[in-house]
C-alpha positions as CSV (number, residue, x, y, z in Angstrom):
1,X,-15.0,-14.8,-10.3
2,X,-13.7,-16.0,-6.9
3,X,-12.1,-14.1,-4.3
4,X,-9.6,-15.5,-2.1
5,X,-8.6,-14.1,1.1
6,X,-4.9,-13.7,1.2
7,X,-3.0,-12.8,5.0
8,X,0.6,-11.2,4.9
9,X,2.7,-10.6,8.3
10,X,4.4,-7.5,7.2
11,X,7.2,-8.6,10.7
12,X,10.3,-8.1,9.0
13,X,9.7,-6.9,5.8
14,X,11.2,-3.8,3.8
15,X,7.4,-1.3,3.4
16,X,8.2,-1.5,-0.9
17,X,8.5,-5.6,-0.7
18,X,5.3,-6.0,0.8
19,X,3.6,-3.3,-0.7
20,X,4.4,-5.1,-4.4
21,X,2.7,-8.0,-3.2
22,X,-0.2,-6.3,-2.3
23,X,-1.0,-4.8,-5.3
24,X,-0.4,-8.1,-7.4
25,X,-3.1,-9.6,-5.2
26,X,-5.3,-6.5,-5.7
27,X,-4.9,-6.5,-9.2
28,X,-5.4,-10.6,-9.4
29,X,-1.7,-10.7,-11.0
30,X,-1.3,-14.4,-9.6
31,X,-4.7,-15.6,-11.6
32,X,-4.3,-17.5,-15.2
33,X,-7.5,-15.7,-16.1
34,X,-5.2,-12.2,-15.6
35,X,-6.4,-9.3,-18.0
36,X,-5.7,-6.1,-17.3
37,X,-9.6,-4.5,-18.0
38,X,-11.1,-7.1,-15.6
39,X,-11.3,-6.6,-11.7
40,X,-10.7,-10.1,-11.0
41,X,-8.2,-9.7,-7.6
42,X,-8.3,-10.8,-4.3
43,X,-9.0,-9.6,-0.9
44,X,-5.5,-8.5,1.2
45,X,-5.1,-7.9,5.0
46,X,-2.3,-7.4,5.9
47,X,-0.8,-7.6,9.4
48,X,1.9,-6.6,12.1
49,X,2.6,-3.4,9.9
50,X,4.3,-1.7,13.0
51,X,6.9,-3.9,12.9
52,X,7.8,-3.2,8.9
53,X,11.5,-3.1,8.8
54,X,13.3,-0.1,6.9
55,X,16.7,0.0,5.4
56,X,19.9,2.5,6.1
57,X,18.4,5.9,6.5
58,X,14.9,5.5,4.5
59,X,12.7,6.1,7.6
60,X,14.6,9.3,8.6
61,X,14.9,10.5,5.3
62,X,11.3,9.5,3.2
63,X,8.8,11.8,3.7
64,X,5.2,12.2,2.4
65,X,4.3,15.4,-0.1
66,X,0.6,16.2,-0.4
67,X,-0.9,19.3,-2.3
68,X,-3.4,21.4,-1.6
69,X,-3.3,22.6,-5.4
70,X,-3.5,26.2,-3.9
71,X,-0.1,28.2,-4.3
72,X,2.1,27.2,-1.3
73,X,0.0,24.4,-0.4
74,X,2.7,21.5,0.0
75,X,2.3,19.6,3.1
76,X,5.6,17.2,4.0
77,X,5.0,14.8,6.6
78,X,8.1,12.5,7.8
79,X,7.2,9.3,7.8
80,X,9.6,8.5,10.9
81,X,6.5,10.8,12.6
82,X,3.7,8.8,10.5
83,X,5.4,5.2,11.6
84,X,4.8,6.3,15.2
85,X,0.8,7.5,15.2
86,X,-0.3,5.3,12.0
87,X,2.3,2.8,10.5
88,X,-1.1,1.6,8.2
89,X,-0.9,5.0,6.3
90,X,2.5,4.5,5.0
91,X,1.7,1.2,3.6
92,X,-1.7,2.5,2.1
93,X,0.5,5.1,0.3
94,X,3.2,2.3,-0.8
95,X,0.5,0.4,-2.6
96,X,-2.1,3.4,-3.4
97,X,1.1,4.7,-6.0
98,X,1.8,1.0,-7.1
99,X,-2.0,0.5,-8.5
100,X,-3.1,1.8,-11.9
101,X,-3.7,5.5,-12.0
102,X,-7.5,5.0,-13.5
103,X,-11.1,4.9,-12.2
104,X,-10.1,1.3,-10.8
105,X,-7.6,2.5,-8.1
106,X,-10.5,3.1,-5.3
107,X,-12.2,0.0,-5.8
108,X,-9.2,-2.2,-5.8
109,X,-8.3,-0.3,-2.8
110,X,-11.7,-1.4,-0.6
111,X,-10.1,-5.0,-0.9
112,X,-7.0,-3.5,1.3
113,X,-7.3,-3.9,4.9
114,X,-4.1,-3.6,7.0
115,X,-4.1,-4.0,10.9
116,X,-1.1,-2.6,13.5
């Protein structure tokens, strides 16, 4: 098993495009030797992710949910706010919800390294 380094300028980009991407690389998607129970992907930085472009309204109207799992506990962040402190954690989230929803998300996630 080899891991290539793959480098994606995110200038320009809609966050869902390049977040797709991503987590084909992750996964190892591009491979011939593809199977599904086999953690064959590739590493993935990703660059310029300030400068991710949105279409119409999306950036004032997405927002991310989190919960607390207490009663009440709903936490709604705009990510209009998020894009201006840390544009990395809306692309984490992007591909975090693209990847298998097993005990392989976290480690495919370590591969992931995204830079302003």
């Amino acid at each position: 098993m080899s891991r290539v380094t793959h480098i994606i300028d995110a200038t320009g980009k809609p966050v869902g495009r390049i977040a797709t991407e991503v987590a084909g690389f992750l996964r190892g998607k591009q491979k011939a030797t593809y199977t599904p129970h086999i953690d064959d992907g590739d590493i993935v930085k990703v660059v310029n992710v300030s400068q991710m472009s949105w279409s119409g309204k999306k950036i004032e109207q997405k927002a991310l949910r989190h919960h607390t799992t207490h009663p009440g506990g709903i936490k709604v962040r705009p990510v209009k706010d998020i894009m201006k402190h840390r544009p990395e954690e809306v692309l984490e989230h992007a591909v975090l919800f693209m990847l298998p929803k097993n005990r392989t998300r976290k480690h495919l996630m370590k591969r992931l390294t995204i830079v302003k």
